[in-house]
N, C-alpha and C positions, 0 to 999 in steps of 0.2 A: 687127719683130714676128715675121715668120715663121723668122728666122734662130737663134732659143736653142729655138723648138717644132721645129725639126727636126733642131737639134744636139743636144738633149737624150736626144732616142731613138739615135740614133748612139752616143751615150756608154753608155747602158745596153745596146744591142745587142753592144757590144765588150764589156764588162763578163760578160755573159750567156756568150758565146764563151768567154773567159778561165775564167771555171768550168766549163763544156761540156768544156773542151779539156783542162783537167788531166790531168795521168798519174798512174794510183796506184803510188806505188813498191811496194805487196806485188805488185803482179800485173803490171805495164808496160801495164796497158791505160787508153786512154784514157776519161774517163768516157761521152762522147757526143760522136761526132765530128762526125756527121751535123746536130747542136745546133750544135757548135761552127763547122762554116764556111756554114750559113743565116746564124748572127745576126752574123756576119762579116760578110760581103756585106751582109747589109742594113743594119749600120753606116756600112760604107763606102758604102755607096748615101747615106745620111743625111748624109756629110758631103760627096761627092759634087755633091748636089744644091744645099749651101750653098754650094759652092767656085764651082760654073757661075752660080748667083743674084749671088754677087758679083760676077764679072767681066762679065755682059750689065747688072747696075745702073753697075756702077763706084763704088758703098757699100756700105759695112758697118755695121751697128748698132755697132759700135765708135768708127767716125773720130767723131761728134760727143762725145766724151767726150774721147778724147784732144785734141782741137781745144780744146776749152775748158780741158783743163791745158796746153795751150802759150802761150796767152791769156795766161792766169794767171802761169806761167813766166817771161813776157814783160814783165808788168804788172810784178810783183816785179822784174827787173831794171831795168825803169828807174826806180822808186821809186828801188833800190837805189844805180844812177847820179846822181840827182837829189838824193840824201841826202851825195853824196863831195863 
């Protein structure tokens, strides 16, 4: 639950950076640099935090999803076994 609410913001904090960070080609100057490496950092803080929450869980809101397409995967092969 807590792992796509604090990836979410990580995404659009990089996102925010990325237009912060632009160069204008008439002038070489950056739009906002000071923009640009806040919502960086706090991006990376954002995924940061998700990256340490996995490794002290040893889960990720991912594995039970993929788990049950390998399930699945498995089920189908041996159908498929069973059918030769």
């Amino acid at each position: 639950m807590v792992e796509p609410a604090v990836n979410l913001p990580g995404c659009i904090f990089f996102g925010i950076s990325a237009v912060a960070g632009h160069v204008v080609p008439a002038s070489g100057w950056v739009i906002d640099l000071a923009a640009a490496n806040w919502n960086t950092s706090l991006g990376a803080a954002c995924f940061l935090a998700c990256a340490l929450a996995t490794l002290l869980t040893g889960r990720t809101l991912k594995s039970p999803r993929l788990r049950r397409l390998r399930e699945l995967e498995h089920g189908a092969k041996r159908m498929r076994d069973i059918a030769e």
